[in-house]
C-alpha positions in Angstrom: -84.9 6.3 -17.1 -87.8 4.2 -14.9 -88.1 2.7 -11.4 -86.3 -0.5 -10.6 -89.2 -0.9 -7.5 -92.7 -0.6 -7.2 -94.9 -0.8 -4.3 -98.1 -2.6 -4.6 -101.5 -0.7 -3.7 -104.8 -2.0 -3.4 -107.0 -0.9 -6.6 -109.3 1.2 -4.1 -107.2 2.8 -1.6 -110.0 4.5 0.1 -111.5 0.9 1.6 -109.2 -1.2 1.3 -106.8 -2.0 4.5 -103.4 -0.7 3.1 -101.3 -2.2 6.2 -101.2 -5.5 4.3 -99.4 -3.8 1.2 -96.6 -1.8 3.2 -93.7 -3.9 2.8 -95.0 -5.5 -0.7 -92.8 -4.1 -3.4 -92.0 -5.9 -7.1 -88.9 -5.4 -9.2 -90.4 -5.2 -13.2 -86.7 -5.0 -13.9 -84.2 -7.3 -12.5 -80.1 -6.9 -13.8 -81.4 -5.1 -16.6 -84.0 -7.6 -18.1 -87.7 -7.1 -17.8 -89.4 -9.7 -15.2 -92.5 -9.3 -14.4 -94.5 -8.0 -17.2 -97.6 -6.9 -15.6 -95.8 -4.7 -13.4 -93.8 -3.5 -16.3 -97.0 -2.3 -18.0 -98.3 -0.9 -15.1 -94.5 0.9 -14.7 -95.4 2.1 -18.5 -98.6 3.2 -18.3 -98.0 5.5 -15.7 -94.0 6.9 -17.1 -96.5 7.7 -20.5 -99.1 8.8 -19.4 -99.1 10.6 -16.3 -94.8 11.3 -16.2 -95.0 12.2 -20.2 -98.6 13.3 -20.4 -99.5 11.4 -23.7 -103.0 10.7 -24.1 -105.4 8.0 -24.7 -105.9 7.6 -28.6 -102.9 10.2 -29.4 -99.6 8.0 -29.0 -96.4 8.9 -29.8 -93.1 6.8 -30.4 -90.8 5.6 -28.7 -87.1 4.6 -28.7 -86.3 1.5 -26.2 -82.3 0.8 -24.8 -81.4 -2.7 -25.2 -79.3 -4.3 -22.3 -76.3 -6.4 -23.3 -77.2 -10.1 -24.4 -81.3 -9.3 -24.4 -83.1 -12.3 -25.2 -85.1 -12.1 -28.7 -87.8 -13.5 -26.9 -87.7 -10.3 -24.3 -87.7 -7.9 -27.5 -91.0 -9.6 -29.3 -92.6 -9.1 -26.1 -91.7 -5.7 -25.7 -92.9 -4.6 -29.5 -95.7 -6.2 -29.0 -96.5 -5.0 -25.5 -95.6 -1.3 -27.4 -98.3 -2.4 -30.2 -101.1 -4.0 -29.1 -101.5 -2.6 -25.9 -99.9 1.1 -26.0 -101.0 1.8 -29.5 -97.8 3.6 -30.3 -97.6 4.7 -33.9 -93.4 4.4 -33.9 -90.7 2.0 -32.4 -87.5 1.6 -32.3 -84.7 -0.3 -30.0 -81.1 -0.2 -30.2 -78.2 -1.5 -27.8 -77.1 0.1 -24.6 -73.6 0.6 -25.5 -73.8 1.6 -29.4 -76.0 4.5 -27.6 -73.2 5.3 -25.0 -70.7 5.7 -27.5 -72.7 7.5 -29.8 -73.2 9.9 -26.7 -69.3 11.2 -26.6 -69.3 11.4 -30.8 -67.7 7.4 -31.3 -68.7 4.5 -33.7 -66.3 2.5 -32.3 -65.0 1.7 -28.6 -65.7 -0.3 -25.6 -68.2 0.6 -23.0 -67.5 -0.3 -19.4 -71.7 0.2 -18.0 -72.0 -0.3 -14.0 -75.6 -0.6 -13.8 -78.2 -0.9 -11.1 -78.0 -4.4 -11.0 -75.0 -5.1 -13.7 -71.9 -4.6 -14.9 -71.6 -5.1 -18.9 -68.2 -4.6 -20.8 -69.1 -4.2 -24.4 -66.5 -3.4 -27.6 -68.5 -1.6 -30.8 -66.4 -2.0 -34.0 -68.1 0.3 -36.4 -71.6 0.5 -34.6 -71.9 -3.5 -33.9 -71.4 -4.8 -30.9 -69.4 -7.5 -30.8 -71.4 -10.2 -28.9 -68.5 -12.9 -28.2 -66.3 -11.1 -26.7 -68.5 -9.1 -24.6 -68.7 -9.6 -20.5 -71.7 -9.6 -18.1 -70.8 -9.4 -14.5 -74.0 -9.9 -12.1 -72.9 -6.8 -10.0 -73.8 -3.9 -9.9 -74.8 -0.5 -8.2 -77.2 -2.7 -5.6 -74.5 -5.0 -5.0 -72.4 -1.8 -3.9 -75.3 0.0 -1.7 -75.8 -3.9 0.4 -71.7 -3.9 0.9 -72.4 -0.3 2.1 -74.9 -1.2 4.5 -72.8 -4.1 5.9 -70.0 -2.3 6.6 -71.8 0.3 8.1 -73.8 -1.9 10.3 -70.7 -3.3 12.0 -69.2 -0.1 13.0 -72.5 1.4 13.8 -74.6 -1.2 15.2 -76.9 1.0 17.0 -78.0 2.5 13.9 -81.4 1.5 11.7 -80.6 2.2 8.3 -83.2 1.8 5.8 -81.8 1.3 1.8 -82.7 4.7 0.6 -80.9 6.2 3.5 -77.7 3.9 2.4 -78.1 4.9 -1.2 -78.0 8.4 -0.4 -74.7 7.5 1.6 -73.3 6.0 -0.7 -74.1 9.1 -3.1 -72.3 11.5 -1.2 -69.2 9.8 1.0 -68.2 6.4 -1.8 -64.9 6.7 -3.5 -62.0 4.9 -4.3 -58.2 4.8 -3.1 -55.6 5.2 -5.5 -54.2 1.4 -5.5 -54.8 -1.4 -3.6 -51.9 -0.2 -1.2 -53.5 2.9 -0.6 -56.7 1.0 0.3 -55.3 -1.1 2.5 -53.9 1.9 5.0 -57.4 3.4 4.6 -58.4 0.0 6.5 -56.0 0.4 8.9 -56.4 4.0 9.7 -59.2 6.3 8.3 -60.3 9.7 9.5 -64.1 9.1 10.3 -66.8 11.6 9.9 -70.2 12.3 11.0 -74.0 12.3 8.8 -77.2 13.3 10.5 -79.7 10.9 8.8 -83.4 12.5 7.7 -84.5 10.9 11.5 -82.2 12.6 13.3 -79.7 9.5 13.8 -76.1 10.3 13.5 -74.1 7.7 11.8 -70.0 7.8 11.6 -68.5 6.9 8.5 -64.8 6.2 7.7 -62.9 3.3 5.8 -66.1 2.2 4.8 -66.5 4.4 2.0 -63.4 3.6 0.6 -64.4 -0.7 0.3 -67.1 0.2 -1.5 -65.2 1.6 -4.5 -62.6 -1.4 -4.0 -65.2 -4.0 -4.4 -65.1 -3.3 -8.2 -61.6 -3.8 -8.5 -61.2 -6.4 -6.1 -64.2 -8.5 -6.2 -63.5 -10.9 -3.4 -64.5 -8.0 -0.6 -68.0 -9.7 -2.5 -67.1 -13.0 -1.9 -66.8 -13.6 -5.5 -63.7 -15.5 -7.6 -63.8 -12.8 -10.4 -61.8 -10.7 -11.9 -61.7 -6.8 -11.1 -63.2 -4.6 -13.7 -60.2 -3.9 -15.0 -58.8 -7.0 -15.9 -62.6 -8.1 -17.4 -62.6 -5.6 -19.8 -58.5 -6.7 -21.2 -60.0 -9.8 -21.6 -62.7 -9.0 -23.4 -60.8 -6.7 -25.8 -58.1 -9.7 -26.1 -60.9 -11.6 -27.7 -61.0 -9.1 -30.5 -59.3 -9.3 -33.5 -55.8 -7.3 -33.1 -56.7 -5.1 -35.7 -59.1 -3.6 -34.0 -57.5 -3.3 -30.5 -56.3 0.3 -30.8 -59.2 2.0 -31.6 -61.2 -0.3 -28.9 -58.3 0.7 -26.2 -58.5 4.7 -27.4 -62.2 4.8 -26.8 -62.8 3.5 -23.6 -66.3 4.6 -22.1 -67.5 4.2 -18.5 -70.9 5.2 -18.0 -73.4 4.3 -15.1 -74.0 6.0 -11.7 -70.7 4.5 -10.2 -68.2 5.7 -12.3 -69.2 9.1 -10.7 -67.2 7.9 -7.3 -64.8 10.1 -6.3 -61.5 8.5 -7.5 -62.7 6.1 -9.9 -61.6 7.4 -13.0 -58.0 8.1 -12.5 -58.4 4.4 -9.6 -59.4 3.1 -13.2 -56.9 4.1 -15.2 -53.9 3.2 -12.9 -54.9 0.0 -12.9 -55.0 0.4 -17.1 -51.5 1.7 -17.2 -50.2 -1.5 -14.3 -51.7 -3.5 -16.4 -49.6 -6.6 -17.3 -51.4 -7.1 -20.7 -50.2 -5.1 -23.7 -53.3 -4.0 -24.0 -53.8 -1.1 -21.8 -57.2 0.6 -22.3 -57.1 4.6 -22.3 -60.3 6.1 -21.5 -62.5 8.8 -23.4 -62.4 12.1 -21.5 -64.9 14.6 -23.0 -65.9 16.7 -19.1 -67.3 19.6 -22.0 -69.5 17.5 -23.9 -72.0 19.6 -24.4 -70.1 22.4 -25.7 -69.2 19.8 -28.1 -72.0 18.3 -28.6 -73.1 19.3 -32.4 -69.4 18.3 -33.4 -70.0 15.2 -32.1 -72.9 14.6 -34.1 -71.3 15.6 -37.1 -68.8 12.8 -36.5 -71.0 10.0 -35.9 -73.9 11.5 -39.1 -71.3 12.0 -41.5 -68.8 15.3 -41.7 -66.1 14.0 -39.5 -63.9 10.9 -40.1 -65.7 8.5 -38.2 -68.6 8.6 -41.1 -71.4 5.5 -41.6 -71.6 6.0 -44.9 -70.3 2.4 -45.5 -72.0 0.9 -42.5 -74.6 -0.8 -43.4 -75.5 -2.3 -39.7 -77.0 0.8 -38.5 -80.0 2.5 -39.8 -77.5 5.6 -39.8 -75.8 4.3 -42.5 -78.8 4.7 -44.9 -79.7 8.5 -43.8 -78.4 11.9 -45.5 -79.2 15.2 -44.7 -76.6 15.9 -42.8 -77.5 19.7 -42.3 -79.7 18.7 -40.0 -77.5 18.1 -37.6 -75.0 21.1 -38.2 -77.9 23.1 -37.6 -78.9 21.1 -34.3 -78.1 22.1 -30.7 -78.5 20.6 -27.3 -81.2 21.2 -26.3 -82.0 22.9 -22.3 -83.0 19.9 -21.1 -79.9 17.8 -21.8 -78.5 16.6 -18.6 -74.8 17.8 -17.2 -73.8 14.4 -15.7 -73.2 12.6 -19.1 -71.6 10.2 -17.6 -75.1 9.3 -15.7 -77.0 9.4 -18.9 -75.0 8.8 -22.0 -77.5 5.7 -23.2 -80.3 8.4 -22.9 -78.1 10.9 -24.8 -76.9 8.4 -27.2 -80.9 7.5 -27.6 -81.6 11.0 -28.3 -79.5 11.4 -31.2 -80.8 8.5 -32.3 -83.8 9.3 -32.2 -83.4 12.1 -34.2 -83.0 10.3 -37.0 -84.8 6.8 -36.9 -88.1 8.9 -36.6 -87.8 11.7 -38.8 -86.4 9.5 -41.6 -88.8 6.8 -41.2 -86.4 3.8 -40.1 -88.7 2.9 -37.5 -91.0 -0.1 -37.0 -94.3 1.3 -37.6 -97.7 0.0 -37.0 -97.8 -1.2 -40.3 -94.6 -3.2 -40.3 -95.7 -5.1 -37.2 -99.2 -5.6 -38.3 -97.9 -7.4 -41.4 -94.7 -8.9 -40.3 -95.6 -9.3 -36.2 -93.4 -9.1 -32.8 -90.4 -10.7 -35.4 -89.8 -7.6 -36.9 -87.8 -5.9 -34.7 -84.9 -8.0 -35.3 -85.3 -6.9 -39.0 -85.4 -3.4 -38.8 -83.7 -2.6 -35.1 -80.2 -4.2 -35.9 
């Protein structure tokens, strides 16, 4: 998990007059997609080799998370950014929300994914994601910390709030009522409360945590004609073939940051059950997933009923050994907040196998086929 920001520095900080660069940041990564590729390499070089501690002339390989809808175009560039400049010896890339799923033990399901800078609704039927009916919303955690910073500025106008500061508020106070009704007293009459700020300021903070959270299910507090996240992802799953609705409906995954927001969840699932549709998404509720964790694996690797052994879409479908993984546990370093990180944890498990069982792209495969190959070989 990288930056979103970067500041820019003058090569030779010791001379140079560093004034000039104080408010110059860039974004490498906008709503998910890589944008500026210089500052992307510069974001790499540095998570490798100084966050990672690879060095010069001894890389390693690495597994990338594809973003919902990623241009081909963006994945050449990438592999052969990896390649050429990096001189990795292994790559691999796989989607975002096969990852999430793979995280809480699933093959199949629909991931709801509140990003930084994006919201992307995504069903998997049997480790594919299924492109059509798929949603991308251009909101996102951002969009939520600005709201946040509006509403605060009206009812604390003396206040200078910086976007860190409002992140951190956000963080701590954001969460959601329990229907629309409920929010709408909360705007009426809200018990406000006090937050000294790193400065010293004292900010009050009431009903405004509570539009923050409603923003996502009423997306005209935004000033946007959309849909709440509720009813995008019935219509995605109503673009599905019926067959598959059930399974999509039981397996309902939110990941992302957000879905952390006191009240979300159960806000969430409300609004499921109220839900006019017949289809009425349930969600996945594994809170003790790492005590479960090598079950899990056994369920997406092959002992459990939701096996890949006819899947021929996923490089999982081509690997045995499965006493690997009965053997394997989570390791220390696997985070608690799962929700947070389940792309990272479903790109762990991945991992796990792509590498040891050669299914990667390696430097080989991209000097004979070039950049093109990752569409061949990461599916």
């Amino acid at each position: 998990i990288i930056p979103t920001r970067m500041k820019c520095m003058p090569e030779d900080a010791s001379t140079a007059d560093t004034s000039s660069f104080e408010d110059m940041t860039v974004d490498p990564v906008v709503r998910g997609f890589i944008k500026d590729w210089d500052a992307m390499e510069d974001l790499l070089h540095h998570v490798l080799y100084t966050g990672l501690g690879w060095e010069m002339g001894n890389e390693g390989q690495i597994l990338f998370t594809d973003p919902l809808a990623t241009p081909k175009a963006v994945r050449e560039q990438l592999v052969q950014l990896m390649f050429e400049t990096f001189n990795i010896s292994g790559f691999y890339a796989s989607e975002q929300a096969v990852l999430s799923l793979y995280a809480v033990g699933r093959i199949s399901g629909c991931t709801v994914d509140i990003g930084h800078g994006k919201i992307d609704i995504a069903p998997v039927i049997e480790g594919a994601v299924q492109h059509i009916a798929s949603r991308r919303l251009e909101i996102g955690g951002v969009e939520m910390t600005n709201l946040l910073a509006h509403e605060l500025g009206k009812s604390n106008p003396l206040v200078k709030l910086d976007t860190s500061d409002v992140e951190l508020l956000k963080e701590q106070y954001a969460c959601c009522a329990e229907d629309d009704l409920a929010y709408e007293k909360t705007q009426q009459s809200c018990q406000e409360e006090q937050h000294t700020l790193p400065d010293g300021q004292v900010i009050k903070i009431g009903r405004e945590k509570y539009t923050v959270g409603e923003a996502l299910f009423q997306p005209s507090i935004l000033g946007l004609e959309a849909h709440g996240i509720v009813e995008q992802l019935v219509r995605s799953i109503s673009t599905v073939s019926s067959e598959n609705h059930r399974q999509l409906l039981e397996n309902t995954v939110l990941c992302g940051g957000t879905v952390c927001m006191t009240g979300f969840e159960d806000r969430f699932q409300k609004e499921a059950s109220l839900c006019s549709s017949a289809i009425r998404p349930s969600l996945v509720k594994d809170r003790d997933l790492q005590k479960k964790f090598v079950s899990n694996l056994d369920l997406i690797f092959g002992v459990g009923p939701g096996n890949l052994s006819g899947m021929m879409c996923s490089p999982c479908a081509q690997m045995g050994h499965k006493e690997l993984w009965q053997q394997w546990e989570a390791p220390e370093y696997m985070p608690e907040n799962l929700t947070n990180y389940s792309v990272w944890v479903g790109g762990a498990i991945l991992a796990k196998v792509v590498f040891p069982q050669n299914q990667h792209i390696t430097k080989g495969d991209y000097d004979e086929t070039g950049p093109s190959v990752v569409h061949r070989k990461c599916i």
